[in-house]
N, CA, C and O atoms as CSV, one atom per row, in Angstrom:
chain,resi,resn,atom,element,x,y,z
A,1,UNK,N,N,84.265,116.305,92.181
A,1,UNK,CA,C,85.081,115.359,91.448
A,1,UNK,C,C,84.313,114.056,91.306
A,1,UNK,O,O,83.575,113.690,92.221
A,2,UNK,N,N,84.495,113.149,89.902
A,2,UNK,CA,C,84.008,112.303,89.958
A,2,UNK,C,C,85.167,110.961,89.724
A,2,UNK,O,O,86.110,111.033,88.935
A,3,UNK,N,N,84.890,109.876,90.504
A,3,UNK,CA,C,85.815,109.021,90.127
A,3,UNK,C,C,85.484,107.543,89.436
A,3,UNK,O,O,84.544,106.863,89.848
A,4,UNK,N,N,86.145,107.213,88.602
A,4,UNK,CA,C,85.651,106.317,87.560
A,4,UNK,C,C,85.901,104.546,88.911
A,4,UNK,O,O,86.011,104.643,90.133
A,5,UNK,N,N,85.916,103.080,88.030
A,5,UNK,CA,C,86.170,102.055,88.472
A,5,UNK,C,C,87.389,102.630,89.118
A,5,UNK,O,O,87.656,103.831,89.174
A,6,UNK,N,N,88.428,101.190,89.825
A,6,UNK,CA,C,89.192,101.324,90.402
A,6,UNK,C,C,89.756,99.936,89.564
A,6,UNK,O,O,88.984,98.979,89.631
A,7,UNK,N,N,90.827,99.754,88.900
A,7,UNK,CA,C,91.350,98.831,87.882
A,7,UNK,C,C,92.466,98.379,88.663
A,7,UNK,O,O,93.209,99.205,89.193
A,8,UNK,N,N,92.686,96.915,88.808
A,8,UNK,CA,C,93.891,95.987,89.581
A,8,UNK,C,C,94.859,96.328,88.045
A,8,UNK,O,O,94.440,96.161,86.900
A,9,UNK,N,N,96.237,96.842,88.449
A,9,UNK,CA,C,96.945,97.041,86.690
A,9,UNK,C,C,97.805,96.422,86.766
A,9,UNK,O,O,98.270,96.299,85.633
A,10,UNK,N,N,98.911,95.393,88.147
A,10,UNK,CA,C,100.203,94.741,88.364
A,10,UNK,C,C,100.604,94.941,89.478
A,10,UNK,O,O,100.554,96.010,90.086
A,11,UNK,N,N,101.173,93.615,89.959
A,11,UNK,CA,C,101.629,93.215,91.505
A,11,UNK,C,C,103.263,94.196,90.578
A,11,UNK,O,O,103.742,94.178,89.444
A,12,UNK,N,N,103.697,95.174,92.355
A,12,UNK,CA,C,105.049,95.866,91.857
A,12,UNK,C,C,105.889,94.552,93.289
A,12,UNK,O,O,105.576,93.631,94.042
A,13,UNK,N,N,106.809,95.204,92.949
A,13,UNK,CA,C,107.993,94.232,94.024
A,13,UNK,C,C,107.525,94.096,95.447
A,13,UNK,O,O,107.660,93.124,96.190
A,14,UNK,N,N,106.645,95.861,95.812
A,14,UNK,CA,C,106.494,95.703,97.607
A,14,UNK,C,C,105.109,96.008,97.321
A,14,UNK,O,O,104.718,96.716,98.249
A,15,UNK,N,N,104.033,95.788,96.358
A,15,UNK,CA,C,102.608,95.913,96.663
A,15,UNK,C,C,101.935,95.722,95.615
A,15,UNK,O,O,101.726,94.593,95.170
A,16,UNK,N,N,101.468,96.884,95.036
A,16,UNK,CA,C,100.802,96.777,93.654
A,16,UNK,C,C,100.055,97.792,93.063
A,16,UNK,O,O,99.496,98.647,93.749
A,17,UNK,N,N,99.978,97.761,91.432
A,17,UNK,CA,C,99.638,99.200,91.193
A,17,UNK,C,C,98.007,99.121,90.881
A,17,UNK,O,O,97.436,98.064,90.611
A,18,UNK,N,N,97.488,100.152,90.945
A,18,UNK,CA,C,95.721,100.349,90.557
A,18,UNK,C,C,95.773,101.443,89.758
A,18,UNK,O,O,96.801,102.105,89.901
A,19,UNK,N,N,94.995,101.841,88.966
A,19,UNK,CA,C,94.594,103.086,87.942
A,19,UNK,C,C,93.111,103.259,88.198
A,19,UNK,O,O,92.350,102.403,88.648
A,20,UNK,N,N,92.778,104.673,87.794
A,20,UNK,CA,C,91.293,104.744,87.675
A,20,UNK,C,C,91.471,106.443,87.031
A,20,UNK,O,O,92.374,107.273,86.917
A,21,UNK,N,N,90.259,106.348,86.771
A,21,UNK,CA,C,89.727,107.846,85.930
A,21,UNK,C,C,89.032,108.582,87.195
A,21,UNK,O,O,88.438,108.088,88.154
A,22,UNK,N,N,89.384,110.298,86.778
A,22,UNK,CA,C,88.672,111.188,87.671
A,22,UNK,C,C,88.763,112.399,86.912
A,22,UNK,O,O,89.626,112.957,86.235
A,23,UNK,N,N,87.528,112.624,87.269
A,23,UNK,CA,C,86.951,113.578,85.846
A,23,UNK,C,C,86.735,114.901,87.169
A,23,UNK,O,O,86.067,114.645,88.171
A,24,UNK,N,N,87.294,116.058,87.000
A,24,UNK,CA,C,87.449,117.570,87.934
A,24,UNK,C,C,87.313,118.575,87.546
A,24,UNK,O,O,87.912,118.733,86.482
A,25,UNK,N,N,86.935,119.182,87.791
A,25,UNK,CA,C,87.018,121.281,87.442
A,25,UNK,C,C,88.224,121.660,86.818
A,25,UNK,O,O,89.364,121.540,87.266
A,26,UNK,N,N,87.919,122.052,85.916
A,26,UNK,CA,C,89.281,122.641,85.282
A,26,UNK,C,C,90.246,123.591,86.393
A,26,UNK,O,O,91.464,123.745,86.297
A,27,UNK,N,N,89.034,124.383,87.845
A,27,UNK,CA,C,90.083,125.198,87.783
A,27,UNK,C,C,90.471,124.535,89.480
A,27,UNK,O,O,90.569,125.421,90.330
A,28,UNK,N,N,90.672,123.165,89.951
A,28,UNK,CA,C,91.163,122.665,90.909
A,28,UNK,C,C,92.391,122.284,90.585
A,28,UNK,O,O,92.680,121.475,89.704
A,29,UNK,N,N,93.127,122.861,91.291
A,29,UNK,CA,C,94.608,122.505,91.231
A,29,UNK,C,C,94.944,121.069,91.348
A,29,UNK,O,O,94.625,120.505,92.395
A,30,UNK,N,N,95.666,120.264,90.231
A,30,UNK,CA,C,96.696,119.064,90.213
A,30,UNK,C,C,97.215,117.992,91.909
A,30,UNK,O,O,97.112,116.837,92.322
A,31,UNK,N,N,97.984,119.836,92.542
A,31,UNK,CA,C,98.107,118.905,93.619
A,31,UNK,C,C,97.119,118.266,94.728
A,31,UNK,O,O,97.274,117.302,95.478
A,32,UNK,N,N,95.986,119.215,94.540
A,32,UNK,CA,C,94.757,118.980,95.772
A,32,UNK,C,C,94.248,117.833,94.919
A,32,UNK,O,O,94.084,116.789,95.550
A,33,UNK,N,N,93.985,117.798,93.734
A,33,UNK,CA,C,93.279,115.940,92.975
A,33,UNK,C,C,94.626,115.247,93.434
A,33,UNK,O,O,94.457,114.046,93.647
A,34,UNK,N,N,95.316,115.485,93.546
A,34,UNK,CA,C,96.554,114.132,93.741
A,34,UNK,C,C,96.471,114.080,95.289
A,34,UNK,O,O,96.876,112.986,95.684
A,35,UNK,N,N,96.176,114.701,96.052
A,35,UNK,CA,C,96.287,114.650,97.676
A,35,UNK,C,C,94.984,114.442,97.651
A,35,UNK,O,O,94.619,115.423,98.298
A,36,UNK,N,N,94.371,114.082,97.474
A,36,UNK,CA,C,92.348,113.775,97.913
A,36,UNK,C,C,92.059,112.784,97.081
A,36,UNK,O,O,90.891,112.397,97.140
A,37,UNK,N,N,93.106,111.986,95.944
A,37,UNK,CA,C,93.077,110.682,95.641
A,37,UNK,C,C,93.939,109.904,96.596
A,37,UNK,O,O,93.611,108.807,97.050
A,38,UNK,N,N,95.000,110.499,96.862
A,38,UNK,CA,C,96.130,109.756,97.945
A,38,UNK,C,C,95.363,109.363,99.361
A,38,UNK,O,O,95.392,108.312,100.000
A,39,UNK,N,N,94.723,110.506,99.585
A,39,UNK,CA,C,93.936,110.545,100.905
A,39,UNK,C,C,92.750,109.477,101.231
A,39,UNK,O,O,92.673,108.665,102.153
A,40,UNK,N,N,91.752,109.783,100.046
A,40,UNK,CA,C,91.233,108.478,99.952
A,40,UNK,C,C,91.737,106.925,100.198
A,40,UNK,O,O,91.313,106.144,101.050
A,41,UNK,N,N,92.627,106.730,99.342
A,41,UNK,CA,C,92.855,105.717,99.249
A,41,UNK,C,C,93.793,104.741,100.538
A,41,UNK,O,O,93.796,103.558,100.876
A,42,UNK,N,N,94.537,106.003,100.986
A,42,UNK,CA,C,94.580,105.767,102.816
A,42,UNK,C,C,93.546,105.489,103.519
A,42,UNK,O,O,93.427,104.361,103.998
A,43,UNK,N,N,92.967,106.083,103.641
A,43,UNK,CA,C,91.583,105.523,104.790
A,43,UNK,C,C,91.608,104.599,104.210
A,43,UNK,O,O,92.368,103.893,104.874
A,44,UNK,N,N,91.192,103.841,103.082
A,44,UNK,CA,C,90.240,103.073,102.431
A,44,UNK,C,C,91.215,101.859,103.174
A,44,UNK,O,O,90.834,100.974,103.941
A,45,UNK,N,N,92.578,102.128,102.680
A,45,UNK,CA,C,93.137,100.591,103.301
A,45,UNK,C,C,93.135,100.461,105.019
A,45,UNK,O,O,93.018,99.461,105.728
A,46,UNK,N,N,93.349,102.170,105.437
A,46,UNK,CA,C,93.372,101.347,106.978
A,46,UNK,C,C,92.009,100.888,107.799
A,46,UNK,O,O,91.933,100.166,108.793
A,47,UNK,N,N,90.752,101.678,106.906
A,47,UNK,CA,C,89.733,100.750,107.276
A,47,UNK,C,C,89.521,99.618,107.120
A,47,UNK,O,O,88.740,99.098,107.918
A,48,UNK,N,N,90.068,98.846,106.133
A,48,UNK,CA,C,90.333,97.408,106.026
A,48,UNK,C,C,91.005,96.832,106.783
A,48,UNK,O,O,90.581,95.693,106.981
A,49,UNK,N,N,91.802,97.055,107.272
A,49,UNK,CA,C,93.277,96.585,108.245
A,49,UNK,C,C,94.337,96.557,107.540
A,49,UNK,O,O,95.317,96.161,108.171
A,50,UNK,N,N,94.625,96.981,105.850
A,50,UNK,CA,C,95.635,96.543,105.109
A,50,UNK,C,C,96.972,97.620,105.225
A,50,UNK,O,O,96.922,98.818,104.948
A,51,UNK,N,N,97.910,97.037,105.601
A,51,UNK,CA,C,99.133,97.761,105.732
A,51,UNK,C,C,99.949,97.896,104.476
A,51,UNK,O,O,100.210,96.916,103.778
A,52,UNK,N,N,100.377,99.200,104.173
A,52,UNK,CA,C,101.482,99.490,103.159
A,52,UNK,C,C,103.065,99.046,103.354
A,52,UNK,O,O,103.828,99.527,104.192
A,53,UNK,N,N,103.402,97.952,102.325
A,53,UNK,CA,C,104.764,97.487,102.741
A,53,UNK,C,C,105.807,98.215,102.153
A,53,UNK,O,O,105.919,98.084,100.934
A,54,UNK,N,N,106.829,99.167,102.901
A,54,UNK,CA,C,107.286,99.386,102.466
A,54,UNK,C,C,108.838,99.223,102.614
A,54,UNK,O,O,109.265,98.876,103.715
A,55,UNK,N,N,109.446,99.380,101.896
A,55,UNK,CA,C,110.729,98.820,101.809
A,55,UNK,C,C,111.984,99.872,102.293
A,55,UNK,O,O,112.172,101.021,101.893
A,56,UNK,N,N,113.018,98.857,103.588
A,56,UNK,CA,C,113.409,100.110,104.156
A,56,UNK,C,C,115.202,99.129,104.707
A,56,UNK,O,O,115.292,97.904,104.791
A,57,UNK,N,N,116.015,99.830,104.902
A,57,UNK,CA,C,117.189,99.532,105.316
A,57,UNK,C,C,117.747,99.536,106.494
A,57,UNK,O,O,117.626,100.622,107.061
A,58,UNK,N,N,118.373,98.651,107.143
A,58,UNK,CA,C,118.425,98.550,108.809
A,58,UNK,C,C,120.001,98.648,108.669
A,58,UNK,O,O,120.635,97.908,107.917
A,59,UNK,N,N,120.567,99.617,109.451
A,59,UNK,CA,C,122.022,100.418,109.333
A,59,UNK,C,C,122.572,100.219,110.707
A,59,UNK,O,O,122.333,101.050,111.582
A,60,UNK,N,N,123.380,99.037,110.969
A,60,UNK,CA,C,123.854,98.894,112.538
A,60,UNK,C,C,125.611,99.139,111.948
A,60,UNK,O,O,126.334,98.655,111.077
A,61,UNK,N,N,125.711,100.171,113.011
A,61,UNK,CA,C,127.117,100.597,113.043
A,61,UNK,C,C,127.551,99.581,114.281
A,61,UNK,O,O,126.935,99.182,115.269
A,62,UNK,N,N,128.799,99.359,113.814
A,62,UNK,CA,C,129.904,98.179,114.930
A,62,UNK,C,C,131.437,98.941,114.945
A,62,UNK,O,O,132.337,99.077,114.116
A,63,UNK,N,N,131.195,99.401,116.503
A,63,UNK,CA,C,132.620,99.692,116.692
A,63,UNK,C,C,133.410,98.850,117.129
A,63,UNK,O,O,132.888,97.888,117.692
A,64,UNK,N,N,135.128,98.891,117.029
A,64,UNK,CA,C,135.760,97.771,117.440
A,64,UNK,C,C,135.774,98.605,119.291
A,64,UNK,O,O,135.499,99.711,119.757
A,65,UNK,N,N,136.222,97.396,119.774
A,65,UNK,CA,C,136.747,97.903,121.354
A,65,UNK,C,C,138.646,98.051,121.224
A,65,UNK,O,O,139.487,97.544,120.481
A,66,UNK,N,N,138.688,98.977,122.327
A,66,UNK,CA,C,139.859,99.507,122.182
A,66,UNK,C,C,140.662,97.994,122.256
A,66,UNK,O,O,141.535,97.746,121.424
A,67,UNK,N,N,140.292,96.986,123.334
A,67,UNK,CA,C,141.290,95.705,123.101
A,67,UNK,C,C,141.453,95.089,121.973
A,67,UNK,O,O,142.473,94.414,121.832
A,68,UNK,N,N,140.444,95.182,120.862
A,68,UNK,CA,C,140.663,94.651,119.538
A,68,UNK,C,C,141.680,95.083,118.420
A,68,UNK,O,O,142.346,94.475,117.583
A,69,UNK,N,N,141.479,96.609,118.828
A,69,UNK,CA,C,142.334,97.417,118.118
A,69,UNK,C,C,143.381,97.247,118.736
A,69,UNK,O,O,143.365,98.233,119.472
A,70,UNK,N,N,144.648,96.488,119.065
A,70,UNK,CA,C,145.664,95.947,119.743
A,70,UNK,C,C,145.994,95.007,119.391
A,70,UNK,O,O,146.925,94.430,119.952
């Protein structure tokens, strides 16, 4: 596989997007180029130190106590 530049394309809400060209064998399957671009590009940030922010929901359940309910 060959892979082209690596293009800055827009800050998204929790990071930001990049594009690039990759030129492959016709007969390598879709998902293995999409998992060995993904893969790459993991190492690449945690060898930097750069963390993926991602966006997540904190769910605290509150029960009443039986004296409240009274």
């Amino acid at each position: 596989m060959i892979y082209g530049p690596v293009y800055f394309m827009a800050y998204e809400t929790t990071g930001f997007r990049v594009a690039t060209t990759v030129y492959f064998p016709a007969n390598v399957p879709t998902e293995e180029l999409v998992s060995d671009v993904n893969l790459r590009v993991n190492k690449a940030l945690a060898e930097n130190g750069i963390e993926v922010p991602y966006p997540y929901i904190n769910v605290v359940e509150k029960r009443q106590s039986s004296d409240a309910a009274n």
